[in-house]
PyMOL Python script that loads the backbone (N, CA, C, O; Angstrom):
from pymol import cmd

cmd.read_pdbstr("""\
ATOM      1  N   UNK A   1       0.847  -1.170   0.000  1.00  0.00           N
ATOM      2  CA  UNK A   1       0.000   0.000   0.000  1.00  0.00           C
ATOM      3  C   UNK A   1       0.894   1.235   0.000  1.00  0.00           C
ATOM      4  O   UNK A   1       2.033   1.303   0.461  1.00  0.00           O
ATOM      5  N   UNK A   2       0.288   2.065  -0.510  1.00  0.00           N
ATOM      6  CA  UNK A   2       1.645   3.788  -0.552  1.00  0.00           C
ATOM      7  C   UNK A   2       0.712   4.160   0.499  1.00  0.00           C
ATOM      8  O   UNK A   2      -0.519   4.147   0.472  1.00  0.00           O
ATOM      9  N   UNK A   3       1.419   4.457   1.325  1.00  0.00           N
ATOM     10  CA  UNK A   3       0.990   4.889   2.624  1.00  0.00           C
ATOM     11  C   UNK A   3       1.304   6.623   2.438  1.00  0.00           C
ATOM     12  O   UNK A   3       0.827   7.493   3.167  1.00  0.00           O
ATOM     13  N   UNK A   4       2.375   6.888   1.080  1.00  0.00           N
ATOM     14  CA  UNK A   4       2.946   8.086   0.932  1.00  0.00           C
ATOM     15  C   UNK A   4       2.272   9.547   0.403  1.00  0.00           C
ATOM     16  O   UNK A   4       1.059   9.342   0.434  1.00  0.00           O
ATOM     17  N   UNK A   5       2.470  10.689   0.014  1.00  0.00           N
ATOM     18  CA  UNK A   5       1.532  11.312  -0.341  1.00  0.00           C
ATOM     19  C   UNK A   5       1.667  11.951  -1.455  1.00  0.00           C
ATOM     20  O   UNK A   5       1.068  13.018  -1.592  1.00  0.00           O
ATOM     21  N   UNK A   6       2.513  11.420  -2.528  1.00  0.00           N
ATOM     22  CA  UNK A   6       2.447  11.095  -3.770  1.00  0.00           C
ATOM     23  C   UNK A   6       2.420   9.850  -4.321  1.00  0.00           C
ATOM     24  O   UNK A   6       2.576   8.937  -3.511  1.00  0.00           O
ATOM     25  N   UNK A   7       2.234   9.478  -5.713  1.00  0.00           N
ATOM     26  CA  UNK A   7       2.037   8.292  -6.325  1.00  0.00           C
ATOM     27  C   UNK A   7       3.249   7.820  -6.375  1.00  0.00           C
ATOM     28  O   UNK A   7       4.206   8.479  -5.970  1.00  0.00           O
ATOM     29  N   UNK A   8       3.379   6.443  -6.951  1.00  0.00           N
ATOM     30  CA  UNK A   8       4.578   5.584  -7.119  1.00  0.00           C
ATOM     31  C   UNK A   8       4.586   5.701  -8.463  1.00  0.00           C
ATOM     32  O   UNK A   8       3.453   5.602  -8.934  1.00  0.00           O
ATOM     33  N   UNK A   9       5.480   5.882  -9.288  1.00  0.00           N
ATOM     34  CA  UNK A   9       5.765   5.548 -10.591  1.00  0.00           C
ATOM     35  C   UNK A   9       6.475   4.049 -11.121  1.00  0.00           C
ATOM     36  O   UNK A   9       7.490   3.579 -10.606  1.00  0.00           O
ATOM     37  N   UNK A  10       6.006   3.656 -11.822  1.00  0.00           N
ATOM     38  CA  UNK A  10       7.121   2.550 -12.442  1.00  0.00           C
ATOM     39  C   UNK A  10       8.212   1.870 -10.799  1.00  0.00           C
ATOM     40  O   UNK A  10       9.337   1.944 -10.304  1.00  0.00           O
ATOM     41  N   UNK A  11       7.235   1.422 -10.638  1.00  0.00           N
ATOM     42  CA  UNK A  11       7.946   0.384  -9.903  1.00  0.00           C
ATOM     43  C   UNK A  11       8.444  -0.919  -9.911  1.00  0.00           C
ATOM     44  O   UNK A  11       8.069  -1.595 -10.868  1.00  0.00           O
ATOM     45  N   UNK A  12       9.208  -1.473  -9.084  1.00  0.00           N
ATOM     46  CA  UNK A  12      10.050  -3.022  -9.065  1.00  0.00           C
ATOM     47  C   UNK A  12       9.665  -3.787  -7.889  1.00  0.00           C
ATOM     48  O   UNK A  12       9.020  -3.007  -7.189  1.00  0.00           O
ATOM     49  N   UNK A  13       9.736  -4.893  -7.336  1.00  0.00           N
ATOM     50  CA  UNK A  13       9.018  -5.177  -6.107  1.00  0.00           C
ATOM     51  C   UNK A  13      10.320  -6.741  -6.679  1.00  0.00           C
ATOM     52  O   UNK A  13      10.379  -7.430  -7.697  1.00  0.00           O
ATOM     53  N   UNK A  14      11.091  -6.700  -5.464  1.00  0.00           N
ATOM     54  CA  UNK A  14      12.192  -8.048  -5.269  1.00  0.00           C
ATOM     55  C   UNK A  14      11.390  -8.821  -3.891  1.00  0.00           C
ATOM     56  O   UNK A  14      10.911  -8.230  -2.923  1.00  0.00           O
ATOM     57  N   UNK A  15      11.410 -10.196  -4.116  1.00  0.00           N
ATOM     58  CA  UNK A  15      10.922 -10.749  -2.674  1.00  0.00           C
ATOM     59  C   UNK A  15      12.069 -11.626  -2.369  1.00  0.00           C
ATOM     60  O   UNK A  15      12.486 -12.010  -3.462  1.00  0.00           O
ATOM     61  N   UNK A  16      12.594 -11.999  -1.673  1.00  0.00           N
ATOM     62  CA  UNK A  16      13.755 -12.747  -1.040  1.00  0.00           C
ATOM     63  C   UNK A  16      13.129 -13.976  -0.293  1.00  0.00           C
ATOM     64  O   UNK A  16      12.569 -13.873   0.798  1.00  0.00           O
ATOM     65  N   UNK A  17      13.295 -15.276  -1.061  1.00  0.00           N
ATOM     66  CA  UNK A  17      12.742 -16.800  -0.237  1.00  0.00           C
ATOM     67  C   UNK A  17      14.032 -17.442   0.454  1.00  0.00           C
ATOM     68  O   UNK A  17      14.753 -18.053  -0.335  1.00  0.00           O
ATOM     69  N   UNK A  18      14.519 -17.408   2.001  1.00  0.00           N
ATOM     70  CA  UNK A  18      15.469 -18.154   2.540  1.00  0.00           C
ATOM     71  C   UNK A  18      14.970 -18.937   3.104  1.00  0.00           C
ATOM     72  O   UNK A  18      13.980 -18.489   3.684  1.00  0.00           O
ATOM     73  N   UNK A  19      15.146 -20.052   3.280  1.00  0.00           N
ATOM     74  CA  UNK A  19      15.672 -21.466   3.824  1.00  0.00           C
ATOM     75  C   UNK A  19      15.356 -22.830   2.792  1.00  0.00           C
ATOM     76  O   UNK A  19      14.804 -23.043   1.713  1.00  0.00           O
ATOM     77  N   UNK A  20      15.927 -23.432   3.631  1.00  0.00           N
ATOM     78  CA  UNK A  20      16.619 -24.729   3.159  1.00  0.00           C
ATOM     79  C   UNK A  20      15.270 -25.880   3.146  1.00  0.00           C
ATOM     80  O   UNK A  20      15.375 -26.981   2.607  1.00  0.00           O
ATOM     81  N   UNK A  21      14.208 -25.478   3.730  1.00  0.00           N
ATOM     82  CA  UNK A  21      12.686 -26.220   3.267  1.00  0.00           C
ATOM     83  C   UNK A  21      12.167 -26.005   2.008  1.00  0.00           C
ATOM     84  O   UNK A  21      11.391 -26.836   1.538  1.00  0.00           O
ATOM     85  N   UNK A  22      12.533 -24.837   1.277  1.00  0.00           N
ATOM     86  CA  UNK A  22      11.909 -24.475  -0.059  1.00  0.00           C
ATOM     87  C   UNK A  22      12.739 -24.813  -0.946  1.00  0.00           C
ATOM     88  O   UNK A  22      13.931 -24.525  -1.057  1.00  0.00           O
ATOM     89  N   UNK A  23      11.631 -25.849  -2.001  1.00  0.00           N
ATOM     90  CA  UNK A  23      11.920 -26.284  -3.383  1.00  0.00           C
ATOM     91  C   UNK A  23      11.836 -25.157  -4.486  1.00  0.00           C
ATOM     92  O   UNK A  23      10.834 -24.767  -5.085  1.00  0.00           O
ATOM     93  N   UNK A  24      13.224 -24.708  -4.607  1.00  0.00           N
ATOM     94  CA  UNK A  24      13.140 -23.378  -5.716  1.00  0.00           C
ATOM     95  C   UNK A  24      13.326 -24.345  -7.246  1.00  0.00           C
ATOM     96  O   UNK A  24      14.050 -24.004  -8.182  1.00  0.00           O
ATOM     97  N   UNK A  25      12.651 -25.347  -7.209  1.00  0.00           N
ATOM     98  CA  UNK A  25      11.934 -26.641  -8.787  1.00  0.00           C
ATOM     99  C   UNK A  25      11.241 -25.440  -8.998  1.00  0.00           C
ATOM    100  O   UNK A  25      11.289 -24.542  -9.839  1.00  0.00           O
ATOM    101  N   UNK A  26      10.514 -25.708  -7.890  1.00  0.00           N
ATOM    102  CA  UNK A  26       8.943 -25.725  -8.347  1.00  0.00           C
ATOM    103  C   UNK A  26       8.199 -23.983  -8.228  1.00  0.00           C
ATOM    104  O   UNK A  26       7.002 -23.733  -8.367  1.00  0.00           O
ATOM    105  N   UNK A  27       9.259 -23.011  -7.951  1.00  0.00           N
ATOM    106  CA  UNK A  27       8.806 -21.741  -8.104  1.00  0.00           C
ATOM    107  C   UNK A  27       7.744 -21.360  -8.987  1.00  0.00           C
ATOM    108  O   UNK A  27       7.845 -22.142  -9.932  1.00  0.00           O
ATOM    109  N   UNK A  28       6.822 -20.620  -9.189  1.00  0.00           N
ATOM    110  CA  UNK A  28       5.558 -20.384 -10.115  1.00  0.00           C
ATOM    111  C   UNK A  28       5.779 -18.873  -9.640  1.00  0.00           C
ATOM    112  O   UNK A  28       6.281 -18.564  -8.559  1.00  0.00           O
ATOM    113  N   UNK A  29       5.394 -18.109 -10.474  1.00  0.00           N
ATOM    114  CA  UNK A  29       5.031 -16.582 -10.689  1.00  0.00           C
ATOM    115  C   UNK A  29       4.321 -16.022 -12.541  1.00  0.00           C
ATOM    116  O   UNK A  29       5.060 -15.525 -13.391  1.00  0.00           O
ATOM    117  N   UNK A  30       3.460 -16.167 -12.665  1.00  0.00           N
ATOM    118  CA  UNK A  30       3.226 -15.819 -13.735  1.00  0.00           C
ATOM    119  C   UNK A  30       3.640 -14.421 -14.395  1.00  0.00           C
ATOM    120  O   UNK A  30       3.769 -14.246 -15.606  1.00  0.00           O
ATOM    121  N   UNK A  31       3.821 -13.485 -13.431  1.00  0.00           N
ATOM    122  CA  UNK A  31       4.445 -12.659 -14.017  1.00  0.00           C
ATOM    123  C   UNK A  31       6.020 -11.798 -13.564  1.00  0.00           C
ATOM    124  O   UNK A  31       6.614 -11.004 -14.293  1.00  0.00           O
ATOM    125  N   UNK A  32       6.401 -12.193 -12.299  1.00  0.00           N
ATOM    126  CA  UNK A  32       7.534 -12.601 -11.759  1.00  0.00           C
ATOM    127  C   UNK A  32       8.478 -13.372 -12.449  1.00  0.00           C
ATOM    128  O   UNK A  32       8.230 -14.479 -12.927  1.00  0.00           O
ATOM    129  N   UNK A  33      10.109 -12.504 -12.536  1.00  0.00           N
ATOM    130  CA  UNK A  33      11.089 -13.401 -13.097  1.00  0.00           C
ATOM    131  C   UNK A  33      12.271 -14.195 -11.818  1.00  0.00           C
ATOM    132  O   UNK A  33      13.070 -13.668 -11.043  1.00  0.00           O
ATOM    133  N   UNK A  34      12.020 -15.214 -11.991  1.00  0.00           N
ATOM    134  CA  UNK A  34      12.827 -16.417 -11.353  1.00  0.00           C
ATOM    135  C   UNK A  34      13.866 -16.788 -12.648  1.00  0.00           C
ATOM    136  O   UNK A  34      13.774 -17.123 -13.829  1.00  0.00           O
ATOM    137  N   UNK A  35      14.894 -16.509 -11.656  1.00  0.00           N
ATOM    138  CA  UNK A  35      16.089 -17.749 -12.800  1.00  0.00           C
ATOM    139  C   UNK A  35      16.519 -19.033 -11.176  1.00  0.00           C
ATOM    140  O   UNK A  35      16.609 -18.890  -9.956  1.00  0.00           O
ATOM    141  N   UNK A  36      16.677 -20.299 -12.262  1.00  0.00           N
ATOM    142  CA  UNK A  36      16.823 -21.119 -11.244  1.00  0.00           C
ATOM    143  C   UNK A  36      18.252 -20.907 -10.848  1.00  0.00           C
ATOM    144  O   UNK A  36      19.119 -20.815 -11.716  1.00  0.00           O
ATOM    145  N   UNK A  37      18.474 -20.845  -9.838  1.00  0.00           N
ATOM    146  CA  UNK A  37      19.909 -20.854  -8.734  1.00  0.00           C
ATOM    147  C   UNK A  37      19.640 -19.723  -7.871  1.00  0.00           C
ATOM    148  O   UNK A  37      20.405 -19.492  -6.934  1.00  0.00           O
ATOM    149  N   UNK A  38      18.510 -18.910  -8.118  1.00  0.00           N
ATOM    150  CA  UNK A  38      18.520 -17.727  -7.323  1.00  0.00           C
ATOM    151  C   UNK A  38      17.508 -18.190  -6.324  1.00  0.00           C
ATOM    152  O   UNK A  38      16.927 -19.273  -6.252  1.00  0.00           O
ATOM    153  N   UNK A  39      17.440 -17.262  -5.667  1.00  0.00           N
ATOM    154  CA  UNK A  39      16.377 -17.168  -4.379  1.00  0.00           C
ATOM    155  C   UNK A  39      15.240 -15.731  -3.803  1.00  0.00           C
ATOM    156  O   UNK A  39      14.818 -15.320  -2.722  1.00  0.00           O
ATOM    157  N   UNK A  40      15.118 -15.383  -5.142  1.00  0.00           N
ATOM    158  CA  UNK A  40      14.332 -14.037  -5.248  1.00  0.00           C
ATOM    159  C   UNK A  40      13.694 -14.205  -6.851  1.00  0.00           C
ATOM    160  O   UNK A  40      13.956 -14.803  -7.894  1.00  0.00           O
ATOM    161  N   UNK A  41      12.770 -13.340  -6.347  1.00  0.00           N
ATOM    162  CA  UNK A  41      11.340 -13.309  -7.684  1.00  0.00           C
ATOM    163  C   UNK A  41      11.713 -11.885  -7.549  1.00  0.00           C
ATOM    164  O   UNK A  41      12.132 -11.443  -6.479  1.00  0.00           O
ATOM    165  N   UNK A  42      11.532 -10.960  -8.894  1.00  0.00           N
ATOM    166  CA  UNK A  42      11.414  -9.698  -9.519  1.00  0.00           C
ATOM    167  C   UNK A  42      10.239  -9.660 -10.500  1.00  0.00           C
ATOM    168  O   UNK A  42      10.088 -10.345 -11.511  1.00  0.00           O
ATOM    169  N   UNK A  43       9.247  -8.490  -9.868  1.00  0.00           N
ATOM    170  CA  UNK A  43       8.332  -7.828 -10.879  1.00  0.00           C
ATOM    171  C   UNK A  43       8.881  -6.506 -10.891  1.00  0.00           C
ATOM    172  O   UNK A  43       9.494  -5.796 -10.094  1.00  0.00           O
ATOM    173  N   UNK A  44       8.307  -6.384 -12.467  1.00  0.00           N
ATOM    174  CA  UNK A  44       9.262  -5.163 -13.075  1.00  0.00           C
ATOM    175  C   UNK A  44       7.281  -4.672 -13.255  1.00  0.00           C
ATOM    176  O   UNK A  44       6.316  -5.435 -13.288  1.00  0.00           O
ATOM    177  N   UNK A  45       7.331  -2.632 -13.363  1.00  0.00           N
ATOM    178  CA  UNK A  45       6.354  -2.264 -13.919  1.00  0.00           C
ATOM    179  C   UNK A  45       5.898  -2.808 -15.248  1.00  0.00           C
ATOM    180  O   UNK A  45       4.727  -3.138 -15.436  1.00  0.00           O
ATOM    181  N   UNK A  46       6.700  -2.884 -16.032  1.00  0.00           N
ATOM    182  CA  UNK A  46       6.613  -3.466 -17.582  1.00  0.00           C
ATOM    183  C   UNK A  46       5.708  -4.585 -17.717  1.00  0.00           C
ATOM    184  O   UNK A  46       4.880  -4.660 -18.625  1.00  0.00           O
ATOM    185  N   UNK A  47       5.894  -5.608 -16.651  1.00  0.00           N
ATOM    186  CA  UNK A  47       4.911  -6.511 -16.787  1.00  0.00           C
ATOM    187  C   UNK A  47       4.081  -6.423 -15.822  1.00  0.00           C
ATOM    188  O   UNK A  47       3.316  -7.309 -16.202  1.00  0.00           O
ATOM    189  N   UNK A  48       3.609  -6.033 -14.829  1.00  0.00           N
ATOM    190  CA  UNK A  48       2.524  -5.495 -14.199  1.00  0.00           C
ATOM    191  C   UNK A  48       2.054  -4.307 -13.942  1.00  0.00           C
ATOM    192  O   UNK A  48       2.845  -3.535 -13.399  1.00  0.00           O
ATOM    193  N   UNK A  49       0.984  -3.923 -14.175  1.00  0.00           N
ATOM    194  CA  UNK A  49      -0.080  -3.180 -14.701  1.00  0.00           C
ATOM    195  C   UNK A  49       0.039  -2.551 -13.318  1.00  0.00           C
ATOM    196  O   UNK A  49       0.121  -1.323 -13.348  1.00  0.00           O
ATOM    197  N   UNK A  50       0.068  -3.159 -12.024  1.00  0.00           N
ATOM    198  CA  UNK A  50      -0.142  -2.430 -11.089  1.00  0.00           C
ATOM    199  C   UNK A  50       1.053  -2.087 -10.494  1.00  0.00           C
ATOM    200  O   UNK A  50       0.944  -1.404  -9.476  1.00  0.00           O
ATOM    201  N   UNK A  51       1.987  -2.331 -10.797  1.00  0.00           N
ATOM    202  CA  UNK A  51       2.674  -1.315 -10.304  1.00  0.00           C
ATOM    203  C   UNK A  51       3.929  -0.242 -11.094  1.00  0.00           C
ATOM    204  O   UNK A  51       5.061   0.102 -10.756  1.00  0.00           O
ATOM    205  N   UNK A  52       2.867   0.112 -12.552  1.00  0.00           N
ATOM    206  CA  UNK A  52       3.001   1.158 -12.978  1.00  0.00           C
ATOM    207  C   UNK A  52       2.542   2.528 -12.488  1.00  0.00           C
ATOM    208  O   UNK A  52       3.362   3.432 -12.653  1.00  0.00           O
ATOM    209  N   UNK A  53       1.392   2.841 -11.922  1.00  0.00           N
ATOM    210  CA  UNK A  53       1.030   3.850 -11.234  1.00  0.00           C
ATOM    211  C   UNK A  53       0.527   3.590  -9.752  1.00  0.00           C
ATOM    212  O   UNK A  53      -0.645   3.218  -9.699  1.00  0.00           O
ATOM    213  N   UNK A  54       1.162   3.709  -8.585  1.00  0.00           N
ATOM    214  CA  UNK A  54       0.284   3.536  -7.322  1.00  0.00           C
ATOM    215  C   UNK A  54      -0.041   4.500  -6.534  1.00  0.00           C
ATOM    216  O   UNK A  54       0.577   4.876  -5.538  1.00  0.00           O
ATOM    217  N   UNK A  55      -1.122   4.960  -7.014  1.00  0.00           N
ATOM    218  CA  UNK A  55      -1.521   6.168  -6.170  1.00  0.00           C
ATOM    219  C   UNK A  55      -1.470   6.318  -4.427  1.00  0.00           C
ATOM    220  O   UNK A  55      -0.995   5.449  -3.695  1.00  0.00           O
ATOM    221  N   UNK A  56      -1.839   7.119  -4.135  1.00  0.00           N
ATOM    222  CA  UNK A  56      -1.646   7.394  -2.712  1.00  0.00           C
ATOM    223  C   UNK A  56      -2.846   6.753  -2.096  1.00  0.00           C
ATOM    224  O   UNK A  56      -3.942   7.003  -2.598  1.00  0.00           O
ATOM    225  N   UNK A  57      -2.749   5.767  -0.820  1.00  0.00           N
ATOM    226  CA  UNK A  57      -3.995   4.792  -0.423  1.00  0.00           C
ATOM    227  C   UNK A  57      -3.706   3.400  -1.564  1.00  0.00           C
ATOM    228  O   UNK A  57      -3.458   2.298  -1.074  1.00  0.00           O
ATOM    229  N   UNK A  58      -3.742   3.502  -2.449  1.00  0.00           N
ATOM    230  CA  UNK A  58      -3.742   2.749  -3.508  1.00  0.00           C
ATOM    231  C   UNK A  58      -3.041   1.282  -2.835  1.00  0.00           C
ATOM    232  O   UNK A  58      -2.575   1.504  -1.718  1.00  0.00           O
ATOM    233  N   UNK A  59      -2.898   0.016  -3.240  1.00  0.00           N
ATOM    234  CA  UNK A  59      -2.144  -0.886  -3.487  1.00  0.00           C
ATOM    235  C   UNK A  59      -2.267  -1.736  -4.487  1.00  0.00           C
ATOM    236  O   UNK A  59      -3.125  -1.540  -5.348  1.00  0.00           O
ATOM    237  N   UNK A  60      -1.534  -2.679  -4.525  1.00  0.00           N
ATOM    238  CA  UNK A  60      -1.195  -3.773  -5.909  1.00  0.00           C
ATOM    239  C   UNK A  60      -0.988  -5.681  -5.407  1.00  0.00           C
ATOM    240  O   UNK A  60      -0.662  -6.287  -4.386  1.00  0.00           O
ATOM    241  N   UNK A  61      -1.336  -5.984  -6.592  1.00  0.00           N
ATOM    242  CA  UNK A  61      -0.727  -7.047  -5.808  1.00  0.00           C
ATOM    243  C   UNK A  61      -0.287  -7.856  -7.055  1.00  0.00           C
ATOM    244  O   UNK A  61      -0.763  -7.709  -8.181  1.00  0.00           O
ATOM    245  N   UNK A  62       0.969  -8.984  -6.601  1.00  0.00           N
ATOM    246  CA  UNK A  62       1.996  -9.962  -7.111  1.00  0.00           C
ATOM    247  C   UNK A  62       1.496 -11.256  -6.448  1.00  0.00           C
ATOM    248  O   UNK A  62       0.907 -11.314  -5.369  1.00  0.00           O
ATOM    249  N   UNK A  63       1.921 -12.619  -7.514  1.00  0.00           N
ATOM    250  CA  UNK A  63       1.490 -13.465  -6.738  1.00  0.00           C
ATOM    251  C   UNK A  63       2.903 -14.691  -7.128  1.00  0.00           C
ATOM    252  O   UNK A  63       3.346 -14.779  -8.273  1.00  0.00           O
ATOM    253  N   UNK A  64       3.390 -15.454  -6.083  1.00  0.00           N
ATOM    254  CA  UNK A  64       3.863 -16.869  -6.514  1.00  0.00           C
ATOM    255  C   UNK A  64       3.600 -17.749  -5.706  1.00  0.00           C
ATOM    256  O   UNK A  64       3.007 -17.506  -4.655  1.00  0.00           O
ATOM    257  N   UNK A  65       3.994 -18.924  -6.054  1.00  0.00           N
ATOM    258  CA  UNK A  65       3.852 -20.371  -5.130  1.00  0.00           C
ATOM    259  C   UNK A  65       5.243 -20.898  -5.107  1.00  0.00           C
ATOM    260  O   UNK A  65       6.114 -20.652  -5.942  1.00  0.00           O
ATOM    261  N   UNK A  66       5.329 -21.504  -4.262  1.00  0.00           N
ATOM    262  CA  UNK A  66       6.374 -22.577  -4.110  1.00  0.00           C
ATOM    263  C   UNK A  66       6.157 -23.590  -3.490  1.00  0.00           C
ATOM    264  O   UNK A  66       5.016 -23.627  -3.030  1.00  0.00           O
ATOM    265  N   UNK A  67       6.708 -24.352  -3.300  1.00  0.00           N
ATOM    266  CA  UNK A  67       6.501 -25.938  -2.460  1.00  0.00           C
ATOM    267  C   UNK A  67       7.968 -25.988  -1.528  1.00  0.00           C
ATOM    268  O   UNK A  67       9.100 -25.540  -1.707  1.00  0.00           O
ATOM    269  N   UNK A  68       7.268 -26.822  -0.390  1.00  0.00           N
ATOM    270  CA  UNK A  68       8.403 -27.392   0.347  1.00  0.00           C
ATOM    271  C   UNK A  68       8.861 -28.360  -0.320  1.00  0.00           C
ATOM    272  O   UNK A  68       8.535 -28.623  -1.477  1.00  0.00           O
ATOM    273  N   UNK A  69       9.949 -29.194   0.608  1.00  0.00           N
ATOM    274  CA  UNK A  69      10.776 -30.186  -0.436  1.00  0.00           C
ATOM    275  C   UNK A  69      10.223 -31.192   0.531  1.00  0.00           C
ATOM    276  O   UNK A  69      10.222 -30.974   1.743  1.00  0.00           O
ATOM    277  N   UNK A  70       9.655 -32.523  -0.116  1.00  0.00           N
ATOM    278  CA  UNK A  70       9.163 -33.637   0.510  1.00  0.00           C
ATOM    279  C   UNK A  70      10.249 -34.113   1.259  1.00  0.00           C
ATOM    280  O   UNK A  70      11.367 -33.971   0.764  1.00  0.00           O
ATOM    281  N   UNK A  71      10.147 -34.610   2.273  1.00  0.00           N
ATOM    282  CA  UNK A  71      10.883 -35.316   3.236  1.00  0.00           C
ATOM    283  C   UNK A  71      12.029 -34.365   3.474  1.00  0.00           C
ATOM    284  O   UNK A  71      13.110 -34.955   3.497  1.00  0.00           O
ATOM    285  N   UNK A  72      12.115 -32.862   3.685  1.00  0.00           N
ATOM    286  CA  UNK A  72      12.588 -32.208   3.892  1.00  0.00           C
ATOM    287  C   UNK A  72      13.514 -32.447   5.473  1.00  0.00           C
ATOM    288  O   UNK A  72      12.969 -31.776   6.349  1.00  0.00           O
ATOM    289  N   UNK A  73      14.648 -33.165   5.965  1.00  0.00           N
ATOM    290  CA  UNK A  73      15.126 -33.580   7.311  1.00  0.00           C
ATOM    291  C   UNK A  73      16.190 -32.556   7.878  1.00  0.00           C
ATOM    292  O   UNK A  73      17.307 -32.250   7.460  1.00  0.00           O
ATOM    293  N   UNK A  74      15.416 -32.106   9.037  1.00  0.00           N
ATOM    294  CA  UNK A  74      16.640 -31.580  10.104  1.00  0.00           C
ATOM    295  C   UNK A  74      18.162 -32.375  10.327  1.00  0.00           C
ATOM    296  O   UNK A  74      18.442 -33.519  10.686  1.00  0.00           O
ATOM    297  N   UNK A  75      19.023 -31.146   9.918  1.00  0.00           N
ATOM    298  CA  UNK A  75      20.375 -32.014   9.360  1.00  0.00           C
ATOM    299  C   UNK A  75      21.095 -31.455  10.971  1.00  0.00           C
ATOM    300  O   UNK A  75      22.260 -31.779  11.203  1.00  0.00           O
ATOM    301  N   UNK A  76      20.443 -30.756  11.840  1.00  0.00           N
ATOM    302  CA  UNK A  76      21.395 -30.466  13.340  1.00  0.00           C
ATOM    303  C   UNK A  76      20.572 -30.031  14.421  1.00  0.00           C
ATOM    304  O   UNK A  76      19.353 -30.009  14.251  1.00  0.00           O
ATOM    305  N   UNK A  77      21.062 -29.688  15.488  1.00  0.00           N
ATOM    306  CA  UNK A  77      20.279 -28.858  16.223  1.00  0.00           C
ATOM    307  C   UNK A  77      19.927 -27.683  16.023  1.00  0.00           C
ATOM    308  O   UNK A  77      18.975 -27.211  16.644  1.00  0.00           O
ATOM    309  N   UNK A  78      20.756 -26.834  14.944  1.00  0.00           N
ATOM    310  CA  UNK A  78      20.779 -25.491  14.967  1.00  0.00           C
ATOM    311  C   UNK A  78      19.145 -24.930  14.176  1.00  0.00           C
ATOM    312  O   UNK A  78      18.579 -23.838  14.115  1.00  0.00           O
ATOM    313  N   UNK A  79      18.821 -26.305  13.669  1.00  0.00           N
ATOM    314  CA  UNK A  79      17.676 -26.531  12.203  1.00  0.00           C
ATOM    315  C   UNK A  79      16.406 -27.114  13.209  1.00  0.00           C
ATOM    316  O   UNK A  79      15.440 -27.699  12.719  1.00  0.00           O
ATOM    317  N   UNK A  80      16.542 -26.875  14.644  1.00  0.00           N
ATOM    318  CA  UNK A  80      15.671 -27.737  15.370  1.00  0.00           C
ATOM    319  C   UNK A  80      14.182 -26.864  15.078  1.00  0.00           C
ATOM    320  O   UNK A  80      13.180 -27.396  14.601  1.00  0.00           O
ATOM    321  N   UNK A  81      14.278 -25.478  15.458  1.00  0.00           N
ATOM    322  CA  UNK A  81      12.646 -24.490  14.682  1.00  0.00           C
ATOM    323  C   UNK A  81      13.699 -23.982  13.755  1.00  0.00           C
ATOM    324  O   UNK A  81      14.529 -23.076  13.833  1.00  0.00           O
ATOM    325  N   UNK A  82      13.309 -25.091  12.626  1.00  0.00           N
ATOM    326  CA  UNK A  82      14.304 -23.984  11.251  1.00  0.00           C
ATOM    327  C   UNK A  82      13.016 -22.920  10.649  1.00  0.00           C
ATOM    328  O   UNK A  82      11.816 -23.146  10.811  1.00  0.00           O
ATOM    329  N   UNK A  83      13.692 -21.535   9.810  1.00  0.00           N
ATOM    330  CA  UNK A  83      12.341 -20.757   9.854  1.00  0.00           C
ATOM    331  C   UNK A  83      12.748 -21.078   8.083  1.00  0.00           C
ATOM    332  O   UNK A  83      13.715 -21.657   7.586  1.00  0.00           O
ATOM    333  N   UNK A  84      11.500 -20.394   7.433  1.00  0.00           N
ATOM    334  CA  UNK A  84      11.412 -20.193   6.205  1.00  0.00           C
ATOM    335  C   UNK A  84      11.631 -18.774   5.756  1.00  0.00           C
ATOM    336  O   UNK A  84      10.773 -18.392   6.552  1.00  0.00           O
ATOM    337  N   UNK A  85      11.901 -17.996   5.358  1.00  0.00           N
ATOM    338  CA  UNK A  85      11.308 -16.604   5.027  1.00  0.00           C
ATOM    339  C   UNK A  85      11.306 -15.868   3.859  1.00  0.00           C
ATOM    340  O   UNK A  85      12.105 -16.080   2.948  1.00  0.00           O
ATOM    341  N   UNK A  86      10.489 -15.050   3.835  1.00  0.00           N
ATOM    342  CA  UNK A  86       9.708 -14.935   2.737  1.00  0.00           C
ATOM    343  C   UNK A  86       9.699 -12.944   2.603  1.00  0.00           C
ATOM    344  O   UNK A  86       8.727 -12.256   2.293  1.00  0.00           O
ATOM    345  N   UNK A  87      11.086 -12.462   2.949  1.00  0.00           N
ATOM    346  CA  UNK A  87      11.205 -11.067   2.248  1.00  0.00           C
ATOM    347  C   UNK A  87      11.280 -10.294   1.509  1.00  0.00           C
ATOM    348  O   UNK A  87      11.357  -9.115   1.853  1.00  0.00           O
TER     349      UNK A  87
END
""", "prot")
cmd.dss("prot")
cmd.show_as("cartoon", "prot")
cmd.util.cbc("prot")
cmd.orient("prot")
């Protein structure tokens, strides 16, 4: 949401997926670019409509999926609440 009190122009929106439970196979974003070895999705304004102009109040939205990795196993203690995250 632009919480700000002008509009957004031509914007980019990076999300950052860390840990070691997520299958970056099976990444999906239809309009999000993934290259495999990375660990971040990029929408560019160019391909979404919404976040070419975001007015003030306004928001947008991006979408992907991913999957965990089946039989995904705690390899120590340090992995005992391992987190996922999704910045």
């Amino acid at each position: 949401m632009n919480i700000g009190e002008e509009p957004f122009l031509d914007l980019s929106l990076v999300t950052t997926l860390e840990g070691r439970g997520f299958d970056f196979e099976t990444v999906k974003s239809d309009l999000g670019q993934f290259n495999k070895g990375d660990s971040f999705i990029v929408w560019d304004s160019r391909d979404v409509s919404d976040l070419k102009f975001l007015d003030q109040g306004e928001e947008g939205k991006v979408e992907f999926w991913i999957n965990l990795k089946d039989g995904w196993e705690i390899s120590g203690p340090e992995e005992k609440n391992a987190i996922l995250k999704n910045t």
